[in-house]
Each structure stands twice: as structure tokens, then as C-alpha cells.
C-alpha positions as CSV (number, residue, x, y, z in Angstrom):
1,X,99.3,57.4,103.2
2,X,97.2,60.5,102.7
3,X,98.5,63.0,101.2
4,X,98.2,66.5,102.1
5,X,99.1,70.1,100.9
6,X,99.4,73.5,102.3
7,X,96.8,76.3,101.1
8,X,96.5,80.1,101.6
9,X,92.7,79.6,100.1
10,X,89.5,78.4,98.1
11,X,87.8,80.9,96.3
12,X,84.5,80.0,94.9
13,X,82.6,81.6,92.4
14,X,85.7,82.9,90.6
15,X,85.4,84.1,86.6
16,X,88.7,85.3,85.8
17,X,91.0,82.2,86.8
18,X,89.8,80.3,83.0
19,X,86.6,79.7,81.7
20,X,83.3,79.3,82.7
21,X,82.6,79.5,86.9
22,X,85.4,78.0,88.5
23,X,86.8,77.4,92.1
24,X,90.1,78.5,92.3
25,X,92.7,76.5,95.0
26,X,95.5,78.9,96.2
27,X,98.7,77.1,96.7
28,X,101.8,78.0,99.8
29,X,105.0,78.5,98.4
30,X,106.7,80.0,95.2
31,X,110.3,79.8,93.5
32,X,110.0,83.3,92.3
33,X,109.7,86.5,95.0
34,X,107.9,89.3,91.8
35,X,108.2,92.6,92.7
36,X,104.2,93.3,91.9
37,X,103.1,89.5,93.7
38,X,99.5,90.3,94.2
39,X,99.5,87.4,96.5
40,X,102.6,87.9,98.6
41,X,101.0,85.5,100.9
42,X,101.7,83.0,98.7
43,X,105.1,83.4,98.3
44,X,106.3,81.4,101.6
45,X,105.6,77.9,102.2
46,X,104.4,77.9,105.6
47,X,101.7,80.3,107.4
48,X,101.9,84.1,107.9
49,X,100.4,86.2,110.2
50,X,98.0,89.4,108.9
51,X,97.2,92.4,110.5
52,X,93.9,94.6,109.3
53,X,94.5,97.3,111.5
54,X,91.4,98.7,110.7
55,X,89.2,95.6,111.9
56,X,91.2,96.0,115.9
57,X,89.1,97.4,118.4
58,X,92.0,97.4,120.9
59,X,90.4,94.6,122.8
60,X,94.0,93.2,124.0
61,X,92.3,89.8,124.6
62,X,95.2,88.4,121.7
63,X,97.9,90.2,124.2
64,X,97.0,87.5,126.7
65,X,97.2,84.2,124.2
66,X,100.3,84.9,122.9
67,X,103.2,82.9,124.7
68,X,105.8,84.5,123.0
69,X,105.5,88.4,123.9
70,X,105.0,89.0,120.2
71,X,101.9,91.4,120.6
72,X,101.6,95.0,122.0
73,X,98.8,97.7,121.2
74,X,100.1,101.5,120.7
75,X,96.3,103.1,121.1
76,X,95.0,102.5,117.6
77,X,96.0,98.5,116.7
78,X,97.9,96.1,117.4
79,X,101.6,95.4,116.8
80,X,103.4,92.3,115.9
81,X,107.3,91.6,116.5
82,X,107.4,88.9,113.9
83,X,111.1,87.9,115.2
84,X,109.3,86.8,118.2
85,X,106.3,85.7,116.5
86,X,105.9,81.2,116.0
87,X,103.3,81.6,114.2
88,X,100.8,79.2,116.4
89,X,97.7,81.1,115.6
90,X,96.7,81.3,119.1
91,X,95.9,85.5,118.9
92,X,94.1,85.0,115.3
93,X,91.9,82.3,117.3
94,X,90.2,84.5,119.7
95,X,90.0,87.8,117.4
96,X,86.7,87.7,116.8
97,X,86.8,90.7,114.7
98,X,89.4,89.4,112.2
99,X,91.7,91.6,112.9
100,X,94.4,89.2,113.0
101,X,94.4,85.9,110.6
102,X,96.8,83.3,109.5
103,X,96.9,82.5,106.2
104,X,98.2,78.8,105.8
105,X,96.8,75.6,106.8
106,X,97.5,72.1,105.9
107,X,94.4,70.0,103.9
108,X,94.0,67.0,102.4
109,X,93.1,65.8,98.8
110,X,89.9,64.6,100.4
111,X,89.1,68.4,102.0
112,X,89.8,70.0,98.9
113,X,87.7,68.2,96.4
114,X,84.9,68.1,99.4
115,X,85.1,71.6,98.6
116,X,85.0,71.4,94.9
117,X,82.5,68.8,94.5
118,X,80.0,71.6,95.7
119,X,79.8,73.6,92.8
120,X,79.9,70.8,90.0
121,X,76.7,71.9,88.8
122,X,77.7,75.8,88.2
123,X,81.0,73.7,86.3
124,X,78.8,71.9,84.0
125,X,76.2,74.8,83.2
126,X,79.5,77.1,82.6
127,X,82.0,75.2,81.3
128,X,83.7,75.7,84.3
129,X,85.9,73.9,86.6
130,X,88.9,73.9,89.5
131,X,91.7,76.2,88.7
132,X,95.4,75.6,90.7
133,X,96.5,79.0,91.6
134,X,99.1,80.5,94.3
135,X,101.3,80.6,95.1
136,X,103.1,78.3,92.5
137,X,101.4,74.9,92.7
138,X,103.8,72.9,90.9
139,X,105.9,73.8,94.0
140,X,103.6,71.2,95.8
141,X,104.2,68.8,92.7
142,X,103.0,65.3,94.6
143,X,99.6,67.5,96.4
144,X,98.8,68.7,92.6
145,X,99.4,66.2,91.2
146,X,96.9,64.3,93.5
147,X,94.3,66.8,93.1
148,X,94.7,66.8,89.4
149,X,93.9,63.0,89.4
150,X,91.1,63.1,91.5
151,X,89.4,65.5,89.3
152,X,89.9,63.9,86.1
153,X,87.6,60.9,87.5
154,X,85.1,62.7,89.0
155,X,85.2,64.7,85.5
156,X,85.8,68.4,86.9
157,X,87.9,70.3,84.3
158,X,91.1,71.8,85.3
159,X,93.3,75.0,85.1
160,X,96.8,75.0,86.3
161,X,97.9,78.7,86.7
162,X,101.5,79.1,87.1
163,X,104.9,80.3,86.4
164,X,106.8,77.5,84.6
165,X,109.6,77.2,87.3
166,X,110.2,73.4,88.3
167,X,111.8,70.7,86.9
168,X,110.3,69.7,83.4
169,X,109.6,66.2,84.9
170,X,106.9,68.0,87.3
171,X,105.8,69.4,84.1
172,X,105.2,66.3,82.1
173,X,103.7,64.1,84.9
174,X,100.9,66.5,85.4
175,X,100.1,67.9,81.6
176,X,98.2,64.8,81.3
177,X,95.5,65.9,83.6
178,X,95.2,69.1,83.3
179,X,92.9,71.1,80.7
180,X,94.0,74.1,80.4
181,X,97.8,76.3,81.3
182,X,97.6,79.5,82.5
183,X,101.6,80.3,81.7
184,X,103.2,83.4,82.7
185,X,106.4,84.8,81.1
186,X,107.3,87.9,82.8
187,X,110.6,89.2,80.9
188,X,112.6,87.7,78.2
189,X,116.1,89.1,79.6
190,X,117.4,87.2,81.9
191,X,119.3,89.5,83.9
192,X,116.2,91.5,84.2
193,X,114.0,88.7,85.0
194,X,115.9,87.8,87.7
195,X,116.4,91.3,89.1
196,X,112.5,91.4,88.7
197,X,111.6,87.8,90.3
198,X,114.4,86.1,92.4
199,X,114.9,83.6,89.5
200,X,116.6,83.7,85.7
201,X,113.9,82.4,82.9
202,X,115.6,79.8,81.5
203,X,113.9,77.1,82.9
204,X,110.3,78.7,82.5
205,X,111.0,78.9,78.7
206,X,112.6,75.4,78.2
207,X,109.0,74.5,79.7
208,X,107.0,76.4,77.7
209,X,108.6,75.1,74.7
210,X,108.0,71.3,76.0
211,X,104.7,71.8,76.7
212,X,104.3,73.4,73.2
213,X,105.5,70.4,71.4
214,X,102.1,68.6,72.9
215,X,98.7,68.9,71.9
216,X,97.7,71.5,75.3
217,X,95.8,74.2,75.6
218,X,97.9,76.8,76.6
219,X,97.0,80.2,77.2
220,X,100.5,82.0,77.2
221,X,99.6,85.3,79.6
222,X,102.1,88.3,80.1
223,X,101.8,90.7,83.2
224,X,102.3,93.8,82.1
225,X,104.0,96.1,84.7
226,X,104.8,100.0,83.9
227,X,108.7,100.5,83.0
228,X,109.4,96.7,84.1
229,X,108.7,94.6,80.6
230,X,106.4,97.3,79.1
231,X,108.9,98.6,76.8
232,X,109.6,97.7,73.1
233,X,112.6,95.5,73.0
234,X,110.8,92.5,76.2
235,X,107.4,93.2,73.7
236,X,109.1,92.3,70.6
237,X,111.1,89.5,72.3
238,X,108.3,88.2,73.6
239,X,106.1,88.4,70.4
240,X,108.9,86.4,68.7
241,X,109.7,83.5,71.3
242,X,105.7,82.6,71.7
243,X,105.6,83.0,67.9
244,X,108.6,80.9,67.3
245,X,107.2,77.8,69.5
246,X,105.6,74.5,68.1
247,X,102.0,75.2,68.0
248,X,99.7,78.2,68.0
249,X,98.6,79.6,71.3
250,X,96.4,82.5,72.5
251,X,98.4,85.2,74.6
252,X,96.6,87.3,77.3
253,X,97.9,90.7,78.7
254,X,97.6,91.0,82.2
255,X,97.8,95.1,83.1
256,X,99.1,96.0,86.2
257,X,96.6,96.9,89.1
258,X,97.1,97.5,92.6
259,X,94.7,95.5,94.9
260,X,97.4,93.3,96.4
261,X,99.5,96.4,97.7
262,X,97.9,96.0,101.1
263,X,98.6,93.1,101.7
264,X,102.3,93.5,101.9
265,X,101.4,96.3,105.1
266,X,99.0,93.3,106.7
267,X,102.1,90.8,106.5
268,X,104.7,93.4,107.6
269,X,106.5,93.5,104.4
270,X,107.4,96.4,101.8
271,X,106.0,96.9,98.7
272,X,109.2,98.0,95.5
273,X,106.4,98.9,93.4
274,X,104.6,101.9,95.6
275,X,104.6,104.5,93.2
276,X,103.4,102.3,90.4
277,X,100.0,102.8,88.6
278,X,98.2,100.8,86.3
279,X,99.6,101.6,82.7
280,X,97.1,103.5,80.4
281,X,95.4,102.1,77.6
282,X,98.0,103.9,75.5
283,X,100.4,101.7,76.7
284,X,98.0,98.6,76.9
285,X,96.9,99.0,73.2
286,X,101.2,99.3,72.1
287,X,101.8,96.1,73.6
288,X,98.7,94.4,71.9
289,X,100.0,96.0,68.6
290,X,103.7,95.0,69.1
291,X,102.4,91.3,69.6
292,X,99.9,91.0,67.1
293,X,102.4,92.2,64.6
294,X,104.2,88.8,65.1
295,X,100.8,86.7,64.2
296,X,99.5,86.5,67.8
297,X,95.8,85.8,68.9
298,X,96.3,88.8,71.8
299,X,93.3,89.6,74.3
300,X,93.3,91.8,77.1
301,X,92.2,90.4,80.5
302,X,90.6,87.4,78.6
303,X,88.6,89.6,76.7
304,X,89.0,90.7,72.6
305,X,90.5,93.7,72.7
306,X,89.8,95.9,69.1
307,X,92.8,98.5,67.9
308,X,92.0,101.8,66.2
309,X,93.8,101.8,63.4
């Protein structure tokens, strides 16, 4: 039986998803629904419909392919009443200006390392490899898990970048395979981390801790989102959980940025973070101080970051 997954994308080239050059798979479907996703896109586990309004010429020719009266123009772009809406990709089919795209499609392990086996010589010059993004991949634990397999004996190094919610057996059938976490741990209050992401943390910790107890490389990485977990109490919490866990691992801040806030107008959606900036280096170089007074290895972005003292 082939076995098959649901993507939003493959980005190649990528630098920031681990080390070296690295082509990073994006992964349908998430537990969590975070208030600053930059990859709302991700979130669902089937395909969405996006608009870029400003790509529409107000050709109408989608008005015609759509069976389900989901599409009108008011003069500028066109309009999409997603009730309606089944999502058969006919309209994004004949834009030829992009205007409208899906962003979903099922692939096979096969099609996926086809993709990655391009770029295995960048991999070995950089140190590089495939990183598993989203999304949430463990969410598509038997497609990952695949993937992971297939790379390990065609020797491509892997990332898994993800949240820590699923079920710790997901966890520990893949850790095996895979070369480096990317873990995120948003809040350390519970309440708050579910008012914040859909989900409480508890599981995401108990998995952090089990993957801990394991000789991983784990790179422990903490978004950090103005007046959300920013403030001193989730900094020192944080600080002493990943100091308190089994082996020593490197923890990377994440500062809030903005460039996913149009995607939630292209999918229809609003955005509960509009009035948010990205926090100043006032605030970036507190949070590297709080943590590295609990014995952490902080950067910032992947990269050293250096306080004035």
C-alpha cells in the first residue's frame, strides 16, 4: 500500500529551518490553532482556498468554472462565499495570474523524496538536509514517519520541527530517525497556553521531558510574542523547566514578526494579533538574560546573541 500525506508545500533552498541548506516539507493539519500561526494554512487538514486580490485582473473566467456559485467580482477582485465554496480547485485551475490558489494536495513518499533527492549535493556541501515543518507533522504520524525512514537510507539528515502535541508513542517511534528537534514551548501556564493555542501544555512538556531522557539533539525554541509569554513570570518558568530536564539543550528565541498576517485576509480568516509589533531588542535582550540566568545556551534566531552588561 503506498502511502501518502497531505502538504501545503516544499520549499527549497531554506537556511533557517536547522543547519546547513535544507528543503523544508510543510505538513496539513495542526492540534493547536496559535494566535500568531504564521502558517494558518497549515492549521486545517484539508485544502484551502487563497485569494491575492492584488494578482485579479477581473477576468471572471473563474466565475464560469465554479459549479457551486461560490465566486462574484465587486470591480476590483474577486469574492469567495466559502459556505458555498467545495474546495475542487476548479477557479484556481484556469487563473493564470495566481490570483486564486489552493493550498493542499495529496503526495506520496515517493514524490516527496523525488523532490528531496535534488538537492543532496547542497546537503552534503552544507551540512544540510530535509526539515518536517507545518503544520504539525506528527499530526500525519504514519506519512512522517515514512519519510523519516526513507531518508535515513538514502542518508539525508533530518529536522523535525514541531509542537510536541501527540501521543508520546508518535514521539518515540520516530526519534530514532530523526537528527535534529526543532521543539516549541509557547507558555508554561496552562490556562494561558490554552487561551493562547486551542490546547493545555501538558502533553507537550511530558514529551519534552521523554525526549530529554535520550541522547537527541534538541534544540528547545521559544516564540516570543509581545504581552503573550514575554513577561517575567512564563520567562522564568520557562528558564527553570528546560533547565530542570535530563540533559543539556540549546534554547532559541523566536521574536515575533509579522509576514504571515496576510495570509489570514487571502484565506478569509481574522487575524487576534493585528495590532501587534515585533518586540524590541529591549525586550529580546530581557528574555535572553532571564534564561541565561538559569544556565541556558540562549541564541536569538539561531544566531549568538552578546548582552551588554
Amino acid at each position: 500500500m503506498t502511502t501518502t500525506g497531505t502538504i501545503f508545500d516544499i520549499k527549497r533552498f531554506a537556511i533557517h529551518d536547522g543547519p546547513g541548506v535544507r528543503t523544508t516539507v510543510f505538513f496539513k493539519g495542526c492540534p493547536l490553532t496559535c494566535w500568531a500561526c504564521h502558517n494558518p494554512e497549515g492549521q486545517t487538514s484539508g485544502p484551502d482556498l487563497l485569494v491575492r486580490a492584488e494578482r485579479c485582473n477581473v477576468c471572471d473566467d473563474c466565475l464560469t468554472e465554479c459549479h457551486q456559485d461560490a465566486l462574484s467580482t465587486n470591480g476590483n477582485t474577486v469574492q469567495i462565499d466559502r459556505y458555498r465554496c467545495d474546495l475542487c480547485g476548479a477557479c484556481a485551475d484556469i487563473c493564470l495570474r495566481g490570483a486564486l490558489a489552493i493550498a493542499g494536495r495529496t503526495v506520496t513518499v515517493a514524490e516527496v523524496m523525488h523532490e528531496l533527492l535534488r538537492d543532496v549535493v547542497y546537503y552534503d556541501e552544507s551540512g544540510g538536509g530535509a526539515t518536517f515543518s507545518g503544520g504539525e507533522p506528527l499530526f500525519q504520524p504514519d506519512f512522517l514517519l515514512a519519510l523519516l525512514r526513507e531518508c535515513k537510507e538514502r542518508e539525508i539528515a533530518t529536522v523535525v520541527d514541531t509542537s510536541g502535541q501527540a501521543p508520546v508513542n508518535v514521539i518515540e517511534a520516530i526519534a530514532e530517525f530523526v537528527d535534529q528537534f526543532l521543539y516549541d514551548v509557547k507558555l508554561m501556564d496552562n490556562d494561558r497556553h490554552r487561551q493562547f493555542t486551542g490546547v493545555d501544555n501538558r502533553q507537550i512538556l511530558r514529551n519534552l521531558e521523554a525526549l530529554s531522557n535520550h541522547d537527541l539533539d534538541i534544540t528547545i525554541r521559544l516564540p516570543l510574542f509581545p504581552g503573550i509569554n514575554d513577561d517575567a513570570d512564563n520567562l522564568s518558568a520557562f528558564g527553570a523547566f528546560v533547565a530542570s530536564l535530563n540533559r543539556r539543550h540549546l534554547v532559541d528565541i523566536l521574536p515575533y514578526h509579522r509576514t504571515g498576517v496576510d495570509k489570514y485576509r487571502r484565506l478569509g480568516r481574522g487575524y487576534s494579533l493585528l495590532d501587534a509589533q515585533p518586540p524590541p531588542e529591549t525586550i529580546v535582550a530581557r528574555a535572553v538574560d532571564s534564561l541565561q540566568k538559569h544556565g541556558l545556551d540562549v541564541t536569538v534566531r539561531g544566531d549568538s546573541y552578546v548582552l551588554e552588561r
